[in-house]
N, C-alpha and C positions, 0 to 999 in steps of 0.2 A: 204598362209593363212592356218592356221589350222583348224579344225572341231575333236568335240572329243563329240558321235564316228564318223567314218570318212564316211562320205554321199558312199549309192552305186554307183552315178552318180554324176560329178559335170560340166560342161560343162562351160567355160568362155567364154565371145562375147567380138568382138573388141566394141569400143566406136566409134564412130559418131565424125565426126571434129567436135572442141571445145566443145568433150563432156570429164571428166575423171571421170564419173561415174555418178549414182543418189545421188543424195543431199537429206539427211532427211533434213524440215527445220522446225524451232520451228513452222511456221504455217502451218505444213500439218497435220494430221489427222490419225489414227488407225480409218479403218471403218469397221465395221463389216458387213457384206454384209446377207442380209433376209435370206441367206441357214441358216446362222448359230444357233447352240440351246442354249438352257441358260448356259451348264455348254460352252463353248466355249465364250459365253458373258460374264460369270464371269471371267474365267482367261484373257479376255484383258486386264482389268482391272489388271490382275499381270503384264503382257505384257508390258503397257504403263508404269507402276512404276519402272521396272527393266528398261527400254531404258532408262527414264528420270534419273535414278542413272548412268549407263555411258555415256550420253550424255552431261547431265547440264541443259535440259530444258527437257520439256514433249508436246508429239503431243496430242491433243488432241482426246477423243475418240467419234466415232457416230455409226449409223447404217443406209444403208439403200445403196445409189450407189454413187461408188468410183471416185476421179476425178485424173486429174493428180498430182501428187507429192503424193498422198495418199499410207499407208499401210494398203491390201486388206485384209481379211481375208473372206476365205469361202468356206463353208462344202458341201464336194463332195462325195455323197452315191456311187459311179463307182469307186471309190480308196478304198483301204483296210480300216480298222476302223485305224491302225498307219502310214499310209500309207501318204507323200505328196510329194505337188511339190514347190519349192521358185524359182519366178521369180524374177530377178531385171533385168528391163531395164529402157529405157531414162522416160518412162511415169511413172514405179509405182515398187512398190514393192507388188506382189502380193503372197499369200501361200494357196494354195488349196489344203484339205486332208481331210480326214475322220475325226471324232469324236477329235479323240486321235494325229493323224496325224497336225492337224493344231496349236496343244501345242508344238509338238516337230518341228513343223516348225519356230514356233517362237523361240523355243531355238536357234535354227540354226542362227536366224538372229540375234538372243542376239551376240553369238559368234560372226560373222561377225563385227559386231559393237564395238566389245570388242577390234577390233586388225583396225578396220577402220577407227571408228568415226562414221562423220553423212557423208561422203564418201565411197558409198560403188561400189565397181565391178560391173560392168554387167556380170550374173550368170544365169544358171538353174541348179537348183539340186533337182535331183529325187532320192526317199529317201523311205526307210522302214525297219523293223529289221530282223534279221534271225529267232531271236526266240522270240516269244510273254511274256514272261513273264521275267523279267528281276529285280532282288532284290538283295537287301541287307538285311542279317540277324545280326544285334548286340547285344552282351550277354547284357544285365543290371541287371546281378546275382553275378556276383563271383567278388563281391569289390567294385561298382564304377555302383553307379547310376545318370544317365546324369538328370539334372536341364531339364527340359521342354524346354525351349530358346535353348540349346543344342541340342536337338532332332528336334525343328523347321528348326532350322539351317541345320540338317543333311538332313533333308525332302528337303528343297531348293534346297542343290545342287546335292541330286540324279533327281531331275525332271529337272535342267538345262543339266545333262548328259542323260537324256532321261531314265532314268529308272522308274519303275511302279508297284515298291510292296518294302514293306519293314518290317520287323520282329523284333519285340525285342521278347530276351529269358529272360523267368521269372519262378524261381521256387518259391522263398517265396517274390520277393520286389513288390508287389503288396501290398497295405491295404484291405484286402479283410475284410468284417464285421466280421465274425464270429471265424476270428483264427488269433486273436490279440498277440498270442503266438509266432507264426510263424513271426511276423514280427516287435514286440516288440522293438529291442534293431540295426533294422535300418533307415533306410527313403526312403520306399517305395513311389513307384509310387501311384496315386491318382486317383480313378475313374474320378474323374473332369478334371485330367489333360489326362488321356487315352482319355477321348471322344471329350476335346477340339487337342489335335495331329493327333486323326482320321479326323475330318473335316477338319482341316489344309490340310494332307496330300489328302484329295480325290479334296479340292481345285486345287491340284498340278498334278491331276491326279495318286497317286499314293495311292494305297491301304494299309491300315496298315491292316495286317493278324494278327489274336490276334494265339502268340505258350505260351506255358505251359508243361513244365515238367509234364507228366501224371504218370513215370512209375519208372524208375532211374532216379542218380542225384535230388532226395530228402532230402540232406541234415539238412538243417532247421525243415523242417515238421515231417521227421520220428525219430529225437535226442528230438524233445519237447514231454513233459509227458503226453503231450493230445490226443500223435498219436504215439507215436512210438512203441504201440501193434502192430500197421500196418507195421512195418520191417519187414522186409525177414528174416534180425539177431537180435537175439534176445541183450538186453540190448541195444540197439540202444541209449539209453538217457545217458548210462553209458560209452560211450566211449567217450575217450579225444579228445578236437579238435587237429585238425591239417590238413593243407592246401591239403596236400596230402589225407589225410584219409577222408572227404566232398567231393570228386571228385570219389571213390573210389566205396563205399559204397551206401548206403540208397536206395536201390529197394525196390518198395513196396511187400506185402503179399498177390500174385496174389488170393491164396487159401479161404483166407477169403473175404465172402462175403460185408463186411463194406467196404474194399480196396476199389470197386467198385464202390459203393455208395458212400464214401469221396470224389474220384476222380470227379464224375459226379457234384455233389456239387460246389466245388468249379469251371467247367465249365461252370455251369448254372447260375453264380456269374459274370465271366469273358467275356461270351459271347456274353450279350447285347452290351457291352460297344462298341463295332464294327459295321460299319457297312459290312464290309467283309462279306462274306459268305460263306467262310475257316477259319479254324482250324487246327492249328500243336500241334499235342498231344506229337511230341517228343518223346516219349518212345527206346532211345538209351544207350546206354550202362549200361544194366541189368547185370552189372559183376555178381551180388549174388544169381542171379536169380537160382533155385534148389539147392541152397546151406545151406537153412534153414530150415524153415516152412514149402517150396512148395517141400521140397526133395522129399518125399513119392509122390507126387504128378507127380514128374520132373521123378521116377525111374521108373512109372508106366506107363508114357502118353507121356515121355520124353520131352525137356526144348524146345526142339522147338514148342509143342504140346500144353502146359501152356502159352508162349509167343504169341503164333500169337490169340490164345482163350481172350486172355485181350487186347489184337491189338483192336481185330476185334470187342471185345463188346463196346471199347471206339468209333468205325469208326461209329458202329450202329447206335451209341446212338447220333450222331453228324449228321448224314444223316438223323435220326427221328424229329433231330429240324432242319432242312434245310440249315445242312455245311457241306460242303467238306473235307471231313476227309486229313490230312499232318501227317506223320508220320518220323524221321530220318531212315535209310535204313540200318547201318552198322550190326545191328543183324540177317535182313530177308535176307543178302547176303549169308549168310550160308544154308538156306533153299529155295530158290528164288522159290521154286516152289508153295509155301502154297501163294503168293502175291492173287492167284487166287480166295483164300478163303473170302478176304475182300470185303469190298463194289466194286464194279467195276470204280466208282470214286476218287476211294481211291489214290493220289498222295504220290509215296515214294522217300525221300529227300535222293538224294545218295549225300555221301559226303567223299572227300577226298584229303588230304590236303599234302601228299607229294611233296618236288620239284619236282620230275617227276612223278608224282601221273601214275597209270598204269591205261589202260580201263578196266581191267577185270569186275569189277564190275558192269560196264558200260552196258557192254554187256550181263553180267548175267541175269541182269533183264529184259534186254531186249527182251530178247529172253523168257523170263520167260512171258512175256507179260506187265509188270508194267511200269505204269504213269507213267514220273519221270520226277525230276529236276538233275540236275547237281548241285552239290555245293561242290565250291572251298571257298581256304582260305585267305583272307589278310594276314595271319603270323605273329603278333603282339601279339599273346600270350605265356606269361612269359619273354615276350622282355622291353625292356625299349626303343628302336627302333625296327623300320618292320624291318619284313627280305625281303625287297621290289624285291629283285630280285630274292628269293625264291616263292615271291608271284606271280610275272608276270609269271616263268612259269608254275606253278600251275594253276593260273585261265586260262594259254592259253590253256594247255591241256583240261584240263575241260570244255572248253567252244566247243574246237573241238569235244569232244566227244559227249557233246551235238546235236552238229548239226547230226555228224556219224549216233548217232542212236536213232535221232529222240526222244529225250527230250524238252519236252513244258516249261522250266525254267530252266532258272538258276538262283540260290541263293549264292552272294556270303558272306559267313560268316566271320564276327569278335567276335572271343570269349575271356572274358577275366579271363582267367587261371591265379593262382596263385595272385588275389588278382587287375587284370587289372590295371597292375602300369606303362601303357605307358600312355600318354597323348591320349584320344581319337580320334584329330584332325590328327594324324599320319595316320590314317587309312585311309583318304582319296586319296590315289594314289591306295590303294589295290579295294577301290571303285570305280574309274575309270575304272582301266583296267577290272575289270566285266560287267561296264557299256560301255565300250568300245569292247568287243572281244563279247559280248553275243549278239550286236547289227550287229555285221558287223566281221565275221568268215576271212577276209580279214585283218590278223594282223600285226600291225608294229611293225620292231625291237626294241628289250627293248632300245637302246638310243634313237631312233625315238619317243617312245611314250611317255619317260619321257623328254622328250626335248617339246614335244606340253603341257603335263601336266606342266611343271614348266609356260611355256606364257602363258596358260589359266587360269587356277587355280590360280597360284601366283602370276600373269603378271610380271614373271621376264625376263624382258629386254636378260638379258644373258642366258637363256635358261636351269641353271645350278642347280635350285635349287632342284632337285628331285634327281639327280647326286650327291649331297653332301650328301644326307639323306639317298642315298643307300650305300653311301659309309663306312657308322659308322656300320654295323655289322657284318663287319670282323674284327673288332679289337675289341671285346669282349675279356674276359680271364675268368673273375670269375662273372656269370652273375647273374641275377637275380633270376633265377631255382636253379643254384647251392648255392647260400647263403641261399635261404628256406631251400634246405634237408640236407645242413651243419647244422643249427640252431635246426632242428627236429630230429637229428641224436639222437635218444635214448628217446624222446619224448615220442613216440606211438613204442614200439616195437616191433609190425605189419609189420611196415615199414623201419624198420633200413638197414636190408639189401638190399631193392630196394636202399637206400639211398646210403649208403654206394658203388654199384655198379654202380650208377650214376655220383657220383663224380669222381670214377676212368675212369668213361670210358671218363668224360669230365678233366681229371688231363692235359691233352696232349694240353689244350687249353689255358696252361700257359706259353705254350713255346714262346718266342718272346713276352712276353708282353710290356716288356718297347720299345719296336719298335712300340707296338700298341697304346701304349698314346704318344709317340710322334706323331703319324698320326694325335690320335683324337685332340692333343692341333691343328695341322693344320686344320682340318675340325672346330673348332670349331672357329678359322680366318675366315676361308670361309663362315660359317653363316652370324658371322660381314659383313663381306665384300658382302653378299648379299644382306645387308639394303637398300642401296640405291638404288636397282633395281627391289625391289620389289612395288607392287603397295599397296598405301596405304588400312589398311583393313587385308592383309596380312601381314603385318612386326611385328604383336601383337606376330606371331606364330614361328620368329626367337627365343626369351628366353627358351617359352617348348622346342625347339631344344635344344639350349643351354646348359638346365637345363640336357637335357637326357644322354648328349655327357659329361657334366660332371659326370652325375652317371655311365655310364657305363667307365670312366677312373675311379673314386672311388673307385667302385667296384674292378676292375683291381687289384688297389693298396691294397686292402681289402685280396683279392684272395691271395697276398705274404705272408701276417701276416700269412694268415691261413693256407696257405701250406707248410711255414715254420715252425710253432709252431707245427701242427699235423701231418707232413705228409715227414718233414724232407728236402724237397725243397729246393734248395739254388740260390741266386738271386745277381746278380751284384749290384744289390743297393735295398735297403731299405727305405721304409717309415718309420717316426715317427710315431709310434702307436697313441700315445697322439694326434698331431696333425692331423694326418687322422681322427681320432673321432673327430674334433673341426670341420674338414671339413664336414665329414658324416651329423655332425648335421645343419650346417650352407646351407648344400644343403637342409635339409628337411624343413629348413625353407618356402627358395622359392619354392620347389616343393608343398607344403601345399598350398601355395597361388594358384601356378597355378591348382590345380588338385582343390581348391574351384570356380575358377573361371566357372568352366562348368561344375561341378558335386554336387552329393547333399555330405552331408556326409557319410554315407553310412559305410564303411569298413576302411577308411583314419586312423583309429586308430590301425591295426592291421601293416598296411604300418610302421606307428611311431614305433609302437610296434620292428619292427625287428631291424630299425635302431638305436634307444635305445640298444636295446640288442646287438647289433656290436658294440654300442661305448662302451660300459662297457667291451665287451670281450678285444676291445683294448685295454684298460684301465687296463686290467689284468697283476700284474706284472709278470714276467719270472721267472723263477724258474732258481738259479744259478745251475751250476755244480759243 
C-alpha cells in the first residue's frame, strides 16, 4: 500500500482467525470524541464527504464516545500540533493527534481507503512532518488566470497531500479599486472570490498567504500613464511590449518618495482580504535597480544600500499592521549580511530552481542568520510539459537542504513564464514531490515515487501514467521559448541579441528530431492506452496530455520550416508549410477549449496571437533561386 508522503512509522499486525481486517460498514459512525475543537468538528464533516465519494455510501457523523466499528477521532495536547497516531484494529479505527495532526490523519485513511475500500489492514502509524511549513506557490500573472473552481480544486489536493500554505503571485490581476488602469484589458482576480478561497483553504487547514510584487516585475503598473513616473527607466509607458522585455524590466523608483506610498497603498487594499498574518512583498529580481533615477543614489549609498532601505521600509510597515513580512532572497544572496538589518521576523524565500540546484545559498544565509524557506521548482515554465524529472531532483535537493540547515518552509513554486501555455493540471506531480520530500526527508527513487503518484492521484491501475508524462520532454526540438524569441527577433531591439544567442545555443536541439516525433506519436498511443486504467475523474486530464504532446511534435515540425528558411538547416523530410499551418490552427482550436476549461481569459489572446503569426509565416511563399 502506498501513502504519499510516506508515514515515519508504519507497523502492520497480523489479523485474528477469521479476521481480514476492519470493515467500515455503511452503519458505523465518524465520532468525534469531546477532546475535539470546532475547526477539527468542521473538517469531519469534509472527512465523511471524501469517504462517502470513494466508498459509495457515508458513515454517519456524531460526537461524544466511540463504540465498536466506529471511526474515532481525537485531539491530543501530548502530540505535536501535526503530529498523529492511526490505529486500525479488529474494534475501531481510531486517529489521535494534535490540532492539525488529526486532518492529516484522516488524509492518511482517505489513502488507505483509496487502494482498500471499506477493507482495511490492521495498522499503526505514527506520523509527523520534518518541516512545519510546507506550500505551494502558483504565478497567476504572466498569461493565465485560474477560474476560482480551479484554485478550490488546487486547495483540495494540496490538504489531501498534507500540505499547509499556499501562494498565488500577483502583480497587476487583482481588481484593486483604485487602478483600473493596471488591470483594464485582463480578468483579474476578485476581492469576493480572494476571500471566498481563503476560507475555503483555512477550512482545509491550509493558509492562503496573500504575495504581491512590491518592487520588480511591475510590468503592467509602471508602462500605464498613471504610474510609470515611478520607473526606475524612464519612458517606461513608451516601450514596446514584448514577452521578454515585461519580465525584464519595470523596477520601481526606490528614490522617490510616492514609490513608497503607492506600494503601501495598494497593501493596505490586498491585505484585509486574508486571514494569514504573512505577507510576501516579493521584491526579486530588481535587474534596473541603480540603473536610472536611483543611479546617483546607487553611486553614493551603493545598490545594496538603496535595496535592503526599501526591503526593510516595506517589512516595517507590515510588522506595524501585525504581518510577517516574506520577501524573495535571490538579491540579498549577494549581501547576506544586511538580512540582519530587517525585522527579525522577517522570512527570506530562497529559491532555486536548477536540476541540481547547489546549497551555497542555502548556507549563505544561513550562516548569515536568516529565516528561510527553501523554494524549489516544479519546471513547467515556458514548457508546454514539466520537465518532471528536472523537477524531482530540484525539489529533492531543496528539500534536503532544507532540513541541513534548519529552514522552517518550503515553498514549492509554479511560475508561468512566457505567457503559462502548459495546462496547469501538469503541475500536480511537481506538487507532490514538495508535498512529499518536505514531509518526510526519507526520499523515494524517482520511479518509486511516480509509480505511487500515477495509483493515487490518477488511480492508474498500471502504475504508468507519470512515466509517460516524464517521458515527452526529451523530445522537444523547437519549443515553446524558442518560437517567442524567433517571432521577437527585431521587435524590441534591446533584445535581438539575447535572442538571437538563444536560439543558437538551443540550434543543437534540432538534431534527431524526426526520431523525436516519432517517440511522441508513441507516447501519445500510450496516453490512449491509459484510458482505461485510469479511474474515473481522472481520464478528463488524458486530451490536455494529448493536446500538449501534439504541440510540442507541431512545434518540432515548425522548428524545420524555420531553420530551413533562416538558418539554412537541411532535414531528411519536410513538412508542408501550408498544411502544418492548417494543423497549428486546428490544434489552437482545442487548446482554447481546454485552457477555458480552467482559467479565466486572461492572456489566451496573445497565445492566438503567436500561433496566427506562425500560420501566416508558413504561409509565406519561398523566394525561388
Amino acid at each position: 500500500m502506498y501513502f504519499i508522503p510516506q508515514p515515519r512509522k508504519i507497523e502492520y499486525k497480523e489479523a485474528g482467525e477469521g479476521q481480514n481486517g476492519f470493515v467500515l460498514s455503511y452503519q458505523g459512525y465518524i465520532v468525534l470524541d469531546p477532546s475535539c475543537g470546532n475547526r477539527i468538528t468542521r473538517q469531519a464533516a469534509l472527512v465523511q464527504k471524501a469517504l462517502e465519494e470513494k466508498l459509495g455510501f457515508a458513515l454517519a457523523l456524531t460526537r461524544g464516545e466511540g463504540r465498536k466499528g466506529d471511526v474515532i477521532l481525537e485531539q491530543c495536547p501530548q502530540l505535536g500540533k501535526e503530529d498523529y497516531i492511526l490505529t486500525v484494529d479488529a474494534e475501531n479505527v481510531r486517529i489521535t493527534g494534535g490540532e492539525a495532526g488529526v486532518w492529516y490523519g484522516c488524509q492518511t485513511l482517505q489513502q488507505m481507503v483509496e487502494q482498500c475500500g471499506a477493507v482495511l489492514p490492521f495498522v499503526q502509524i505514527e506520523d509527523g512532518p520534518d518541516i512545519p511549513n510546507r506550500g505551494f506557490y502558483h504565478d497567476v500573472t504572466r498569461g493565465r488566470v485560474p477560474k476560482l473552481s480551479f484554485l478550490k480544486k488546487m486547495a483540495d489536493r494540496m490538504a489531501y497531500y498534507k500540505m499547509n500554505q499556499l501562494q498565488l503571485y500577483i502583480e497587476h490581476t487583482f481588481l484593486f479599486r483604485d487602478f483600473s488602469e493596471i488591470w483594464r484589458d485582463d480578468t483579474p482576480l476578485t476581492a469576493e472570490e480572494i476571500m471566498e478561497l481563503d476560507q475555503y483553504c483555512l477550512e482545509r487547514g491550509i493558509e492562503l498567504v496573500p504575495s504581491l510584487s512590491c518592487f520588480g516585475h511591475l510590468y503592467k503598473v509602471l508602462s500605464s500613464k498613471g504610474y510609470s513616473h515611478l520607473c526606475e527607466l524612464e519612458g517606461a509607458d513608451q516601450m514596446p511590449f514584448s514577452l521578454r522585455g515585461r519580465m525584464h524590466h519595470h523596477t520601481i523608483n526606490v528614490t522617490d518618495p510616492e514609490s513608497l506610498e503607492f506600494i503601501k497603498g495598494k497593501i493596505r487594499e490586498f491585505m484585509p482580504l486574508f486571514t494569514s498574518r504573512q505577507f510576501n512583498i516579493c521584491a526579486d529580481e530588481t535587474f534596473d535597480l541603480g540603473k536610472g533615477k536611483s543611479r546617483a543614489a546607487a553611486e553614493e549609498k551603493g545598490v545594496d544600500r538603496i535595496y535592503i532601505d526599501f526591503v526593510k521600509a516595506l517589512c516595517e510597515f507590515l510588522v506595524e499592521n501585525g504581518r510577517r513580512p516574506m520577501f524573495w532572497g535571490d538579491i540579498i544572496c549577494g549581501f547576506p549580511e544586511m538580512i540582519k538589518e530587517l525585522p527579525e521576523e522577517t522570512i527570506c524565500l530562497n529559491w532555486g530552481y536548477a536540476k541540481y540546484q547547489r546549497e551555497d545559498e542555502t548556507k549563505w544565509l544561513y550562516d548569515a542568520g536568516a529565516v528561510q524557506y527553501s523554494c524549489p521548482g516544479a519546471c513547467g515554465w515556458n514548457q508546454f510539459v514539466y520537465l518532471i524529472e528536472n523537477s524531482y531532483e530540484n525539489i529533492r535537493r531543496m528539500c534536503s537542504y532544507a532540513v541541513k540547515y534548519h529552514s522552517i518552509g518550503v515553498l514549492n513554486t509554479d511560475w508561468g513564464d512566457f505567457l503559462h501555455v502548459n495546462h496547469p493540471e501538469f503541475g500536480v506531480v511537481g506538487m507532490i514531490y514538495g508535498a512529499a520530500f518536505s514531509w518526510n526527508g526519507n526520499i523515494p527513487s524517482f520511479d518509486e515515487i511516480n509509480r505511487q503518484i500515477s495509483r493515487l492521484e490518477f488511480g492508474d491501475e498500471e502504475e504508468r501514467f507519470v512515466s509517460i508524462a516524464a517521458s515527452v520532454a526529451a523530445q522537444k526540438a523547437f519549443d515553446w521559448e524558442t518560437a517567442i524569441r524567433f517571432k521577437e527577433l527585431g521587435e524590441v531591439p534591446e533584445f535581438t541579441e539575447d535572442h538571437k544567442a538563444y536560439i543558437s545555443e538551443h540550434m543543437g536541439d534540432m538534431d534527431g528530431v524526426d526520431e523525436k516525433n516519432k517517440r511522441l506519436e508513441e507516447i501519445s498511443r500510450d496516453f490512449y492506452g491509459s484510458i482505461v486504467h485510469l479511474k474515473e475523474g481522472k481520464r478528463e486530464l488524458v486530451k490536455p496530455y494529448l493536446a500538449a504532446v501534439d504541440a510540442v511534435r507541431l512545434f518540432n515540425e515548425l522548428g524545420k520550416v524555420v531553420t530551413a528558411r533562416e538558418y539554412g538547416r537541411t532535414y531528411s523530410s519536410m513538412p508542408d508549410a501550408w498544411k502544418l499551418a492548417e494543423e497549428l490552427e486546428k490544434w489552437l482550436y482545442h487548446y482554447k477549449e481546454i485552457y477555458r476549461s480552467v482559467s479565466k481569459e486572461s492572456e489566451l489572446y496573445r497565445i492566438q496571437e503567436l500561433i496566427v503569426w506562425y500560420g501566416d509565416y508558413l504561409r509565406m511563399k519561398e523566394e525561388k533561386e
